[in-house]
C-alpha angles and dihedrals in degrees: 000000000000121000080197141356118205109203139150102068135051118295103209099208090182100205096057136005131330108279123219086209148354128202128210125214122185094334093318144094103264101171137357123188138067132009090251102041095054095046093055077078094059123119134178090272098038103126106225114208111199112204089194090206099326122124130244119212134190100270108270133253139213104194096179120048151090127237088167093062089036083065093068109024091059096050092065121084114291111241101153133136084246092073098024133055103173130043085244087074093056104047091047092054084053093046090043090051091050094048083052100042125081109255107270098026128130121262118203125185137167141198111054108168120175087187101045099043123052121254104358102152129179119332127201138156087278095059091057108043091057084052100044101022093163106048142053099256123200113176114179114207125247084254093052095217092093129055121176117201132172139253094264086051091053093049098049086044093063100243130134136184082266090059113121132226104270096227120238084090085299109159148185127201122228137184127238093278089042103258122155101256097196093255113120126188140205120350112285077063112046092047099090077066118038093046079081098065097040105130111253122251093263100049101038092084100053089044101052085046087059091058096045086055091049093050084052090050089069093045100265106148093170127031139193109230096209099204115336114243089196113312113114117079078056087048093053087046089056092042092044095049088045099241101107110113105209137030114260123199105196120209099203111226109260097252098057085037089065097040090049093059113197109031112255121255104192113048107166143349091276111037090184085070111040123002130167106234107162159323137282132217134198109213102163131004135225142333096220084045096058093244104105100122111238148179097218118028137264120267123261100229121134092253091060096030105034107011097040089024087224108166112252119256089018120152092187120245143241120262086222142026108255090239090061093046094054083050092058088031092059096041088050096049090043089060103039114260126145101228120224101191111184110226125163106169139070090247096042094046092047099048085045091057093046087049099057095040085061096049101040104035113170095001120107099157085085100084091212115181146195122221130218102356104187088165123030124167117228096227094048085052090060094049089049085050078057110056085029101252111148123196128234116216128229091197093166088080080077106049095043116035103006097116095057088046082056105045112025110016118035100007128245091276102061091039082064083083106033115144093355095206093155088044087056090046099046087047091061098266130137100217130195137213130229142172097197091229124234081035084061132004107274100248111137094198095050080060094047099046089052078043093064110024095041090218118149125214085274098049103248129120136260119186107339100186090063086066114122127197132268095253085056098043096050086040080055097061092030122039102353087054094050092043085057090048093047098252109102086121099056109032147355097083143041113255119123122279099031125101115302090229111142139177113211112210136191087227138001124256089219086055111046131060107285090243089057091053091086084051100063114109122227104239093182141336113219121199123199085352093304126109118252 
């Protein structure tokens, strides 16, 4: 018998045919089909949701982002291209936090975007110590892979001009004369800050909720927790007390995978809800740091050289030696962890590739993914396709700062092939969709509209011919995207016996004009068959 029946408005299944109606016993997909056939399960205190015209989706799913790092990032002061769209903005946000902080406190901020926000210029530890004289200032840029502090936030960090890079692709700028400019770059640098503006023990649960709530506000019902920066000891509470919102799948950072050994089976006291799977890696860096790792060089326009202060003639860097990379590969495959390795450029993606066909042979039982994936060569996605190594999408590089990749920091050439998500398909892959949230605003149909019709913020177009279609797109943030996180048994479409986790839309993206799919609006996400 059916706890509630959902009828009246298309049921994308996803993996078959629309539905007319879908019934829920006891958390899970009891029946899909006709009208008829689904209320022969009906009983007097079957709960009948009547969609009147609207669409119900397999709940949706984020495989690539990082509450945990939301948490903190969005309690700082808020200083993006999203709220501001002139530097005036920003400078005020910095002088407004000073006026309200004790003298001598840190500052923290977040968001800085020289493409986003109008007339930003260079920054350095100058710049913001005429702007916050009085406290240490630490400001991460949009990207997270460059933070700018100033001189009283070197000072109260520890560092001196003597300080050496930290390794992992850490790095410190310095001037001519080798003095610390106040531009930081990649994590293991950017730590002796950002340990200041961790949240403290009593607040860190309430934030992350927040951002759990946030992820089920635009109809995400599972996450990818991309290398946990701390959360999840907060994230197996929540699980654990039966208040997270959504299911969260955590990808431990490399460094606390290999100390771990086996990977764990049994995370918390409901693995439905949270569950350890595997580890995450960081082999190159970003595109707007200079550190995406390339084949060919970056260009030498004012917005790389000046604007985003990338070296000229750079070609980015590892954040590894390969050899060390087949050494963690190896220890991680031995005890069982699925590997999740971040790689933006045509080199990075290559060697990674390299890297795990060296590692997994034969093996394609492992799901193996690489992250990001701005360039990505075609005949390295077919040997990918080989060793069964599919590759997750960071399609928001299109929509928000495509133009600029085009035209002032890759080349039109190489943005021929930016985020070559047909080219995947076409290869065998079942590929995913992310936002890397706090880098973008969680919103899965925002990724899959730039996914299919290929417009930047600006309108324009960037590599048409990587578009893919409505039904993959919407496969890409449903069933693709839980296949890559292990759980295509259990969620991301709608067949019975799986999760009752839906997603109710005003329309459906299968049904409007693809520029109208980032447009639909999210009416409710349901979890085990319950509203959230």
């Amino acid at each position: 018998m059916a706890d509630v029946v959902f009828l009246n408005g298309p049921i994308e299944t996803v993996t078959g045919p629309t539905a007319e109606a879908v019934a829920v016993r006891d958390a899970r997909i009891a029946a899909v089909g006709s009208v008829d056939d689904v209320l022969a399960l009906r009983t007097s205190s079957t709960e009948i949701v009547d969609l009147d015209g609207r669409a119900l989706l397999p709940g949706l799913i984020e495989p690539h982002t990082h509450p945990d790092l939301a948490a903190q990032l969005y309690a700082w002061v808020d200083v993006s291209g999203f709220t501001h769209a002139h530097v005036a903005g920003v400078e005020a946000a910095l002088r407004g936090a000073a006026a309200t902080t004790p003298t001598g406190q840190w500052i923290f901020a977040f968001g800085l975007d020289p493409i986003l926000t109008d007339d930003v210029g260079a920054w350095d530890r100058h710049r913001l110590d005429a702007l916050v004289p009085d406290h240490p200032v630490a400001v991460m840029v949009q990207s997270m892979h460059t933070l700018y502090v100033n001189s009283r936030a070197i000072e109260a960090a520890g560092l001196t001009d003597d300080t050496p890079d930290p390794g992992q692709g850490g790095h410190y700028g310095r001037d001519a004369v080798g003095h610390l400019t106040g531009r930081v770059e990649e994590q293991t640098a950017m730590l002796p800050f950002v340990i200041h503006g961790l949240p403290t023990p009593e607040s860190v649960d309430a934030l992350i909720a927040e951002q759990l709530d946030r992820y089920a506000s635009v109809g995400i019902t599972t996450l990818g927790m991309a290398g946990s920066f701390g959360g999840d000891e907060p994230l197996r509470r929540l699980a654990s007390s039966g208040t997270s919102p959504v299911r969260v799948v955590s990808y431990l950072r490399h460094e606390a995978a290999l100390a771990t050994g086996a990977l764990p089976r049994h995370d918390a006291d409901d693995p439905s809800r949270f569950r350890i799977a595997g580890a995450k890696l960081w082999y190159d860096g970003s595109p707007y740091t200079g550190t995406m790792l390339l084949d060919e060089p970056y260009l030498e326009t004012d917005l790389c050289c000046c604007t985003l202060g990338i070296e000229r003639g750079t070609r980015g860097r590892a954040n590894f030696e390969p050899v060390e990379v087949a050494e963690m590969l190896s220890t991680l495959h031995a005890d069982g962890w699925q590997v999740l390795t971040h790689a933006q450029g045509d080199r990075a993606c290559r060697e990674i590739v390299d890297l795990y066909a060296g590692v997994v042979g034969a093996d394609r039982s492992h799901r193996w993914r690489v992250e990001h994936c701005a360039l990505f060569g075609p005949d390295d996605l077919h040997r990918a396709a080989a060793i069964g190594a599919s590759p997750s999408f960071h399609v928001d590089h299109v929509r928000y700062y495509g133009p600029e990749l085009a035209g002032e920091l890759i080349g039109h050439e190489r943005a021929a092939g930016l985020m070559p998500i047909r080219s995947a398909v076409d290869a065998g892959h079942r590929v995913s969709l992310h936002a890397d949230s706090p880098m973008y605003p969680p919103g899965p149909l925002r990724l899959a509209g730039t996914a299919v019709t290929r417009r930047t913020r600006l309108g324009t177009t960037i590599a048409a011919d990587q578009a893919i279609t409505a039904v993959q797109a919407l496969r890409a943030v449903t069933i693709d995207a839980a296949w890559q996180l292990g759980l295509d048994d259990e969620v991301g479409s709608i067949e019975v016996g799986k999760r009752a986790d839906f997603t109710v839309v005003d329309r459906s993206p299968l049904r409007v004009d693809p520029t109208d799919i980032d447009r639909i609006r999210i009416e409710s996400t349901w979890l085990d068959g319950a509203p959230i």
